[in-house]
C-alpha positions in Angstrom: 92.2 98.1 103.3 94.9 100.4 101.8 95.2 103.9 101.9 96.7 104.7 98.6 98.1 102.1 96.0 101.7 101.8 95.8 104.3 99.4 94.6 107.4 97.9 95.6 109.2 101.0 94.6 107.0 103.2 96.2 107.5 101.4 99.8 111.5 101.7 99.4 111.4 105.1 97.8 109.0 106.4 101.1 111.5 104.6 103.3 114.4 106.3 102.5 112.2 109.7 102.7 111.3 109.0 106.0 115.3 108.0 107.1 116.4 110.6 106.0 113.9 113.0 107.3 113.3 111.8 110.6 115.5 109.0 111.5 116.7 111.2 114.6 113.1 111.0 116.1 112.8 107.6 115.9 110.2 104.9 114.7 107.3 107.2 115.5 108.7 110.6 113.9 109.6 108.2 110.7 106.0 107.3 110.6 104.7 110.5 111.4 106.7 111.8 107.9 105.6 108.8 105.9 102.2 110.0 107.0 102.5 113.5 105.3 104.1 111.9 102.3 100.6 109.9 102.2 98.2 112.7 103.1 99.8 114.8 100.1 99.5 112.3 97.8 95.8 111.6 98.5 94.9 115.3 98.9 93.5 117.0 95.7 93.9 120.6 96.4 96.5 123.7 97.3 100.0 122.6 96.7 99.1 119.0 95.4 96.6 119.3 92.6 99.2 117.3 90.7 100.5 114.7 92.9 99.1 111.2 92.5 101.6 109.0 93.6 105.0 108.5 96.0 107.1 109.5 93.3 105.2 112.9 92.7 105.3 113.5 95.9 108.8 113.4 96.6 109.9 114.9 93.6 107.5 117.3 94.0 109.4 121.1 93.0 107.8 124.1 94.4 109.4 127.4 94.0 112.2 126.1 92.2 113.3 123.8 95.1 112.5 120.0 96.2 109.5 120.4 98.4 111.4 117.3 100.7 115.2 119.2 101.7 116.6 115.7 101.6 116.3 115.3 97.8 118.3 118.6 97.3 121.1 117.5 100.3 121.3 114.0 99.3 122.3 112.8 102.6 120.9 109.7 103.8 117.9 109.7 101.3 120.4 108.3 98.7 121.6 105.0 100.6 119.1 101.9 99.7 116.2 101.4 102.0 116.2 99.5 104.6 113.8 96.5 106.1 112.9 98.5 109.2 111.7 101.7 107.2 110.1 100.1 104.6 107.9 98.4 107.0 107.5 101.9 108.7 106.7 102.8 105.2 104.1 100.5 104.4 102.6 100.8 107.9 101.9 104.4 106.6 100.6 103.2 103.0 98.2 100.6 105.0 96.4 102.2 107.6 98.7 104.6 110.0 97.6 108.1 110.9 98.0 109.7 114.2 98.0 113.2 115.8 99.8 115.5 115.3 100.3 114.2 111.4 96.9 112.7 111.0 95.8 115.0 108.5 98.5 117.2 107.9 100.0 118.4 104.5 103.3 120.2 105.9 105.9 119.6 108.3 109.4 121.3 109.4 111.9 121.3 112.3 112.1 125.3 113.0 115.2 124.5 115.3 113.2 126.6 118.2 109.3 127.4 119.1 106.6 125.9 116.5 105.0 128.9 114.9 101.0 129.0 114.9 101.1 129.1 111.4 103.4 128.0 108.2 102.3 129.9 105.5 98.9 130.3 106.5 98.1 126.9 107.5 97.6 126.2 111.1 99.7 124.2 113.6 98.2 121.0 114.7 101.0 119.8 117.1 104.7 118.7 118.1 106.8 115.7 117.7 109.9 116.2 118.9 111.8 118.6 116.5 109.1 118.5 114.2 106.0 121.2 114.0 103.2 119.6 111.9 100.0 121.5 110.1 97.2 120.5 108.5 95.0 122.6 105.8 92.6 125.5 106.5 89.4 124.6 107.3 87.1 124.4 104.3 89.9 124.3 102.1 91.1 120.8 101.3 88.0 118.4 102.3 90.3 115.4 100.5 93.2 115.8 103.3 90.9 114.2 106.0 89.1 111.4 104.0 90.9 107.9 104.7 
């Protein structure tokens, strides 16, 4: 069973998201990213009415910027993927979902306290530098279906 379809570009394109996002925090902050990239992709409502796939998802612009900061930055996300992530990544496009990302939409490192909310959307839990949130309740039923 897969979670969403993807291709071979999709797995190497996810895996340098996830590098470059979270390679600091290790296997399980990589997969914990590659989780939200999946959970926005699958959920039809708020902020992602129009994403379908990988690609819409990181290319994603909201308010006139990238909605992933290592698109704009270019950093790390531009280097080619490599084996290790892009099994992270498919791990992710398989089957992975775990707490605090499970069924979150939204993630950032606030470089101090996790707020209880990020733009109205509450906080579900910590990894590391990362504060993750998942939808309102009664507001985005497709965020928590497989």
């Amino acid at each position: 069973m897969t979670r969403i379809k993807y291709t071979d570009n999709d797995v190497a394109l996810m895996a340098r998201m996830m590098r470059a996002e979270a390679e600091g925090e290790g296997r399980l902050g990589m997969l914990m990213v590659g989780n939200v990239i999946v959970n926005r992709a699958k959920a039809d409502c708020l902020d992602f009415k129009d994403v379908r796939t990988i690609n819409d998802v990181i290319y994603q612009v909201q308010g006139g910027n990238y909605s992933f900061e290592a698109v704009q930055k270019g950093n790390v996300f531009y280097n080619r993927a490599r084996s290790a992530e892009k099994k992270l990544a498919e791990q992710t496009l398989k089957y992975w979902r775990q707490h605090p990302s499970k069924y979150a939409l939204w993630y950032f490192n606030p470089y101090g306290e996790c707020p209880p909310t990020w733009y109205g959307q509450p906080f579900t839990g910590p990894y590391k530098q990362h504060c993750y949130y998942e939808p309102v309740a009664n507001t985005c039923e497709s965020a928590y279906r497989w």
